[in-house]
N, C-alpha and C positions, 0 to 999 in steps of 0.2 A: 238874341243869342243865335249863332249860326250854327247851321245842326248840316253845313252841307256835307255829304257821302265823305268819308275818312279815306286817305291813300289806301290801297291796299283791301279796298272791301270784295270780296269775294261777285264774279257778274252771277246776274239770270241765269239759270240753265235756255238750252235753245229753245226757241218757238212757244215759251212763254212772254206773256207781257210782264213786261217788266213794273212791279208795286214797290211803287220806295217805301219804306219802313217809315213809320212815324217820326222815329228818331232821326232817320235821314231827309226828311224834309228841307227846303232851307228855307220857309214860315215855319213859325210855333205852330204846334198843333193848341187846335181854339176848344176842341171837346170840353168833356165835363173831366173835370179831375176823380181820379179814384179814391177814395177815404182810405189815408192809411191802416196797414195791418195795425189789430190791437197791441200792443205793449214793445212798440218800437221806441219809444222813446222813455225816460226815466224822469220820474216826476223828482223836480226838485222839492228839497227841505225846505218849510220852512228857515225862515233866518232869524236864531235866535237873538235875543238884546246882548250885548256885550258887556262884560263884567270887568273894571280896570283891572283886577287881580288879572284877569288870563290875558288881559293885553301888557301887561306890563309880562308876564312869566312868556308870553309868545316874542314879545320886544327881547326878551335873553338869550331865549334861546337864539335868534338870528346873530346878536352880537356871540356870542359864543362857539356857534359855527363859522363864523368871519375868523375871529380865532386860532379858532384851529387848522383851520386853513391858511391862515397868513403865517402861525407859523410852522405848519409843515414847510412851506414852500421858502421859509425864512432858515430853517433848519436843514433842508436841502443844500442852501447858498452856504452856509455854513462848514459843513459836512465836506464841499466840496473843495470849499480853500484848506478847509484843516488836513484834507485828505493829501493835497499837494505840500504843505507845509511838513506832516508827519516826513513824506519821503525825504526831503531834504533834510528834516531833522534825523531823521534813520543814516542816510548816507555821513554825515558827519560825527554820527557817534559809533555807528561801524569803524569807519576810517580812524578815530581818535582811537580806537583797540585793538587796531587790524595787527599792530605790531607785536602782540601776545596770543596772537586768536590765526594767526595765519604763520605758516612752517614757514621756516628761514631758503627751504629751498624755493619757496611759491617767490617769497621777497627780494630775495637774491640766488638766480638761477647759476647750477653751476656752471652753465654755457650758456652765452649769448650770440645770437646770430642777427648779425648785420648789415642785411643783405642790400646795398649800395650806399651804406652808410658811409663808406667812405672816401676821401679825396679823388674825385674824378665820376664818382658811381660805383667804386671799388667794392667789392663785398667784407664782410668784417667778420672775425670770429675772437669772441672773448672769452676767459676761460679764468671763473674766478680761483684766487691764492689764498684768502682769507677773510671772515669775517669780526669783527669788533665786538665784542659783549656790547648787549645794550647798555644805555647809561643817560646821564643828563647833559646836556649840552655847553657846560659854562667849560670846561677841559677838552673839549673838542671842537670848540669854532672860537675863533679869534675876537676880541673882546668888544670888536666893534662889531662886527657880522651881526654876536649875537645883540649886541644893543639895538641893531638895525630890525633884528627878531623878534625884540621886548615886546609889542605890542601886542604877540599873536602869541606868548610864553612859549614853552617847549615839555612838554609831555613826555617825549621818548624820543633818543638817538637812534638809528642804527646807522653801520659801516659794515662796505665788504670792499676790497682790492681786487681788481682785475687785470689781466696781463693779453695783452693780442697773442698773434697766433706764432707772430715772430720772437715774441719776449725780448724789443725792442720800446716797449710802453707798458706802461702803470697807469693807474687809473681808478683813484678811490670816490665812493658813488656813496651817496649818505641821503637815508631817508627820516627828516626830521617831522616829530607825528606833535601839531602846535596844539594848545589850549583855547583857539578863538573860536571864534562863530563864522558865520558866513558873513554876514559885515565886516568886522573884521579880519577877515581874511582877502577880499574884496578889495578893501584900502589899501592896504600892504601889497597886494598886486600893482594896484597903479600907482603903489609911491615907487617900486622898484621901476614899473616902467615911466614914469615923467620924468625921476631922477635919475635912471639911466645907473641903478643902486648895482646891477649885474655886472657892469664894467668897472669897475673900481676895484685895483689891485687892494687896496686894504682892505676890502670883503671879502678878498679870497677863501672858501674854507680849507679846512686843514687836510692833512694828510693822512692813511692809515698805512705807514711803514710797517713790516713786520720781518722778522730774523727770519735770514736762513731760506728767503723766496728774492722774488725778481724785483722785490718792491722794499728789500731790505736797506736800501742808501736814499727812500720813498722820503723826504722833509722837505718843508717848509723852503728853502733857498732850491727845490727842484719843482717846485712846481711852475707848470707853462705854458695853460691853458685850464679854461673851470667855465661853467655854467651854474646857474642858479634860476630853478623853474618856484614860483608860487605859483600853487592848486588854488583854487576858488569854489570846485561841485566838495573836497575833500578837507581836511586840516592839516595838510602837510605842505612842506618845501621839501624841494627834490634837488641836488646838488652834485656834483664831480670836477674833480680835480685831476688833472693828468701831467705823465713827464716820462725822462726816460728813464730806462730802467738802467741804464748802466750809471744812474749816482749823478750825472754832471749837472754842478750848477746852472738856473737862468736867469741870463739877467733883465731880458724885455720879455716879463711873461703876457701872454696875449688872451682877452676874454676871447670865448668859441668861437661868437659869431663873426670876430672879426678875423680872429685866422684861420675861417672856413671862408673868407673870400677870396676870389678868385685872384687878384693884385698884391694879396699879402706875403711878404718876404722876408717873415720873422721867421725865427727857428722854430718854432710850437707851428707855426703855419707848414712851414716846406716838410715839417717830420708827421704833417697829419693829426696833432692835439689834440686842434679843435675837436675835428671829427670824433675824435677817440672821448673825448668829453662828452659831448653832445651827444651820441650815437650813444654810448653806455646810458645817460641821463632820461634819455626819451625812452627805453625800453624798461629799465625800470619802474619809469613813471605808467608807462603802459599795462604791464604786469599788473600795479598799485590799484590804478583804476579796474581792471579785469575781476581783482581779487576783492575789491571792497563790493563790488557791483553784486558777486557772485556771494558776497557774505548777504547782502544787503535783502537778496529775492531770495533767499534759502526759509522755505516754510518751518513754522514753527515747530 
């Protein structure tokens, strides 16, 4: 064992000779050893004979603490997916009742602002005319739409009509609250997008004409432009339909996306439709997600 002097040991004072300490030698010191102090060490037990019973009751007890440790730590994993599963199931059963549990003003604002929502970056101002009693969906979407809906049922309508700022557009925006899950909900998002279900003038949805506003000649032969959003975190589809306000028939009505391109030279495109579709569509939808969210984290 090397005992030589440790970093850091303090030197001799001066004009003594220097006595290395025993312990700092680098031989062993060969002396006689010192007999330990009495009761430094503790006398072991005898060891008594062993009785199957307490090895068999000591053998349980180990499985038994394994146990309860495997499944704390199995109930933790647990705990953990359930806890993300709960949120998801929360947001979709908030969302399935947000349409009786949240004021018509939260769902459909009397003002919308749509700042470069439209044709060019243009800013938008919407200013709803009226909303639709809630209802069921089979008198208010066209008879394939809703077939195309079947999958995910329909829970609750609502409708409101909106007019721009020039009360040259209409613009009826419809939040429909479905009966599925998140799987299917899921599906029904990618069949609309594989099959491209948004572009199809015979899914157009319908209109919310009303007497006596800007949106009163608002039918079915005027509509001229429409979107259609499936939700997937929520159980709704989000929908609008847009035209002019002044009644005139169209006869090449155009999905959003395609008379918000840049090349298109339909009348829904050159009059702004799209946008006015889409631009209503996505603020909605916004709001929806804002208010389920806000329903979703509100303590008990």
């Amino acid at each position: 064992m090397d005992l030589t002097p440790r970093p850091g040991a303090t030197p001799p004072p001066a004009g003594r000779a220097h006595v290395p300490h025993p312990y700092q030698l680098s031989q062993p010191y060969r002396g006689p050893r010192p007999e330990a102090p009495a009761e430094t060490t503790t006398r072991l037990r005898p060891i008594r004979t062993r009785h199957p019973a307490r090895t068999a009751a000591a053998a349980a007890c180990v499985v038994l603490g394994l146990g309860l440790i495997g499944g704390a730590a199995t109930g933790a994993w647990l705990t953990s997916d359930s806890s993300a599963d709960a949120a998801a199931h929360s947001a979709y059963t908030v969302g399935r009742s947000a349409w009786h549990s949240a004021p018509v003003d939260t769902l459909f604002p009397r003002t919308l602002t749509g700042d470069g929502a439209g044709p060019g970056g243009a800013d938008r101002i919407w200013t709803r005319i009226a909303v639709a009693p809630d209802g069921g969906c089979r008198a208010a979407l066209d008879p394939l739409l809703a077939r195309a809906l079947g999958p995910v049922g329909c829970e609750r309508l609502l409708r409101a009509t909106y007019t721009d700022a020039t009360r040259s557009s209409v613009t009826t925006v419809g939040v429909i609250f479905t009966e599925g899950d998140a799987a299917a909900m899921k599906a029904l998002s990618a069949r609309f997008a594989d099959q491209r279900l948004g572009g199809r003038t015979d899914l157009m949805p319908r209109t919310y004409p009303v007497k006596g506003t800007a949106a009163a000649g608002f039918g079915d032969r005027q509509r001229a432009s429409w979107t259609v959003h499936v939700l997937t975190e929520v159980p709704v589809v989000v929908f609008a339909v847009s035209g002019f306000a002044d009644g005139r028939a169209v006869t090449d009505p155009q999905p959003a996306d395609k008379a918000m391109a840049a090349n298109a030279t339909t009348a829904a495109a050159q009059a702004g439709l799209g946008h006015e579709a889409e631009g209503i569509a996505d603020r909605i939808e916004r709001g929806l997600r804002r208010t389920v969210t806000d329903l979703t984290e509100k303590p008990e």
